[in-house]
C-alpha positions as CSV (number, residue, x, y, z in Angstrom):
1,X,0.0,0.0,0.0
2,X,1.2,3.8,-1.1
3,X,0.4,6.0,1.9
4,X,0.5,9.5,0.7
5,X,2.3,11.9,2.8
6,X,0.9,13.3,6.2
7,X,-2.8,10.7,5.4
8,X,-3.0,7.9,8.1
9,X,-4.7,4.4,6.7
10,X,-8.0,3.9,7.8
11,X,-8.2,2.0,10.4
12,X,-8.5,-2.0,9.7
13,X,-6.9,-1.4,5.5
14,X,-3.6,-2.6,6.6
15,X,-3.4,-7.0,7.9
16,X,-0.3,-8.9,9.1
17,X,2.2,-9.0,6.4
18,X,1.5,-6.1,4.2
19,X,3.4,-4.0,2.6
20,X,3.4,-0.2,3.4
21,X,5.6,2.7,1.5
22,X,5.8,5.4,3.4
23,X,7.3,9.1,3.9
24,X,9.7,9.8,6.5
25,X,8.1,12.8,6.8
26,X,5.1,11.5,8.2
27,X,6.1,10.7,11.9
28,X,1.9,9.8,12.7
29,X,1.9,7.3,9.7
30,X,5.1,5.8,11.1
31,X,4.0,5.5,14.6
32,X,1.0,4.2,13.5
33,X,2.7,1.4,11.9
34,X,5.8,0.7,14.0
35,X,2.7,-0.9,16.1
36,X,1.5,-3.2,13.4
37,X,2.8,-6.2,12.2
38,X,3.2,-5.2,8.5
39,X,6.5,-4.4,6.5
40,X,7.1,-0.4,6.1
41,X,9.2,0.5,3.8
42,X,10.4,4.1,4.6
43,X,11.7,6.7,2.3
44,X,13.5,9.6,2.7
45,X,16.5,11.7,2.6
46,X,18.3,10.3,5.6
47,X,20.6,7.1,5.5
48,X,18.5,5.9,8.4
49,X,15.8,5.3,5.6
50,X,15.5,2.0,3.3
51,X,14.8,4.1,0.4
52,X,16.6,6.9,-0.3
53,X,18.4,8.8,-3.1
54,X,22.3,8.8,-3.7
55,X,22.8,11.2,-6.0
56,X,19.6,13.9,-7.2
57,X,19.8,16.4,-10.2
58,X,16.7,18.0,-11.4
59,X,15.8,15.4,-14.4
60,X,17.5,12.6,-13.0
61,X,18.6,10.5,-9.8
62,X,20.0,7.4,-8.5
63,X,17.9,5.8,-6.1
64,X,19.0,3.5,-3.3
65,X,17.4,0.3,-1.1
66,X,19.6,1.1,1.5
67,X,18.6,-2.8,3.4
68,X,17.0,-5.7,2.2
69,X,13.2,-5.8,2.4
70,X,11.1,-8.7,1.7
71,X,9.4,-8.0,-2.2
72,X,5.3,-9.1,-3.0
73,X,6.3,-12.7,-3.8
74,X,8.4,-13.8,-0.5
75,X,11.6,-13.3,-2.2
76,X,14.8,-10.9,-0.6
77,X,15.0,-8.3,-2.2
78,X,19.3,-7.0,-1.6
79,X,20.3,-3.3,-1.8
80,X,20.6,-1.9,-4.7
81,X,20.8,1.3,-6.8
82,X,18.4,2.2,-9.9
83,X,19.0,5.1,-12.0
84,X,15.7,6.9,-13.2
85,X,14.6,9.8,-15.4
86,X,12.5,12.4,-13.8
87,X,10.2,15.1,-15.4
88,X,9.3,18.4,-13.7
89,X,7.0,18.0,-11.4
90,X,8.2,15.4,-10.0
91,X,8.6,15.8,-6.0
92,X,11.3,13.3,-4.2
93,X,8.8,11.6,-2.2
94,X,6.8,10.2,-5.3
95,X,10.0,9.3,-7.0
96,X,11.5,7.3,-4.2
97,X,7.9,5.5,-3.5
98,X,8.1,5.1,-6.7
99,X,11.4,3.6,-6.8
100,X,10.3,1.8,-4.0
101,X,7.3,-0.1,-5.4
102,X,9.7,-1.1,-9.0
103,X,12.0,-3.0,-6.1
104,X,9.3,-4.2,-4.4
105,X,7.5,-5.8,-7.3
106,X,10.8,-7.0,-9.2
107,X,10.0,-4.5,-11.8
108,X,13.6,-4.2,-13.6
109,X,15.4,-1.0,-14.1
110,X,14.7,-0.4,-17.5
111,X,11.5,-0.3,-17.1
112,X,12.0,2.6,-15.4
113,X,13.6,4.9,-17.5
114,X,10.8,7.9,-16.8
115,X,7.8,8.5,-14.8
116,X,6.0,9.6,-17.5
117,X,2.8,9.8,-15.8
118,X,3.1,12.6,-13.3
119,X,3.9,15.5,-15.1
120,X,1.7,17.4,-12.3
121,X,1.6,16.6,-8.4
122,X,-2.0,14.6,-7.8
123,X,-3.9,14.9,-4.5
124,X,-3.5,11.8,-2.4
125,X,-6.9,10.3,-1.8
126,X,-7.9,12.1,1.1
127,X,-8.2,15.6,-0.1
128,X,-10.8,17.7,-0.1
129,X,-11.0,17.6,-4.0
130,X,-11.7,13.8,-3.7
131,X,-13.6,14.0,-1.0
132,X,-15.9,15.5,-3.2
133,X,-15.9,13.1,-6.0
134,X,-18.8,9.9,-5.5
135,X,-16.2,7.5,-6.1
136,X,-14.3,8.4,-3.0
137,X,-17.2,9.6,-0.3
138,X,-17.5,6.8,2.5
């Protein structure tokens, strides 16, 4: 599961063994799940983080699993470095989660050449723009 920043999960989403990226920004997301028995994959600028970048220019970075995690399938996943293209827009958070998820799921490096899809930052599902949208009303 992609927690956007700041947004806690409602209560009950999350069950033993799940996955969880998450912002190092967001101290009530990790203390909320440093008390559940799910794997969080944390990412942010600090080498205390499992995902973080090692080098950052404005249309490109390298991205690093800084320990092993366990990916979707059961396998180890080791630390590693990819090396992606990034458009404007971009901020570091949905790059590393990003990043984060193509380690997770095995998806090879290539294959992330560009995020192409976020030209422009999106509202995390909890805004009050989605709020107002059917689709996303409780």
């Amino acid at each position: 599961m992609f927690l956007p920043e700041g947004g806690l999960p409602p209560e009950g989403l999350l069950r033993r063994g799940d996955t969880a990226i998450v912002s190092a920004e967001s101290p009530g997301q990790l203390k909320q799940l440093s008390r559940m028995p799910v794997q969080a994959i944390v990412c942010g600028l600090s080498s205390k983080d499992t995902v973080t970048f090692s080098s950052r220019e404005e249309s490109r970075a390298a991205v690093s699993l800084l320990r092993e995690i366990r990916g979707w399938d059961g396998r180890t996943v080791e630390p590693m470095e990819l090396l992606v293209e990034v458009p404007g827009g971009c901020g570091d958070y949905l790059v590393l989660a990003a990043a984060a998820a193509a380690m997770y799921f095995g998806i090879p490096p290539d294959h992330l050449r560009k995020f192409t899809s976020y030209k422009t930052k999106r509202p995390a599902y909890n805004t009050k723009a989605n709020a107002e949208k059917p689709n996303f009303r409780n």
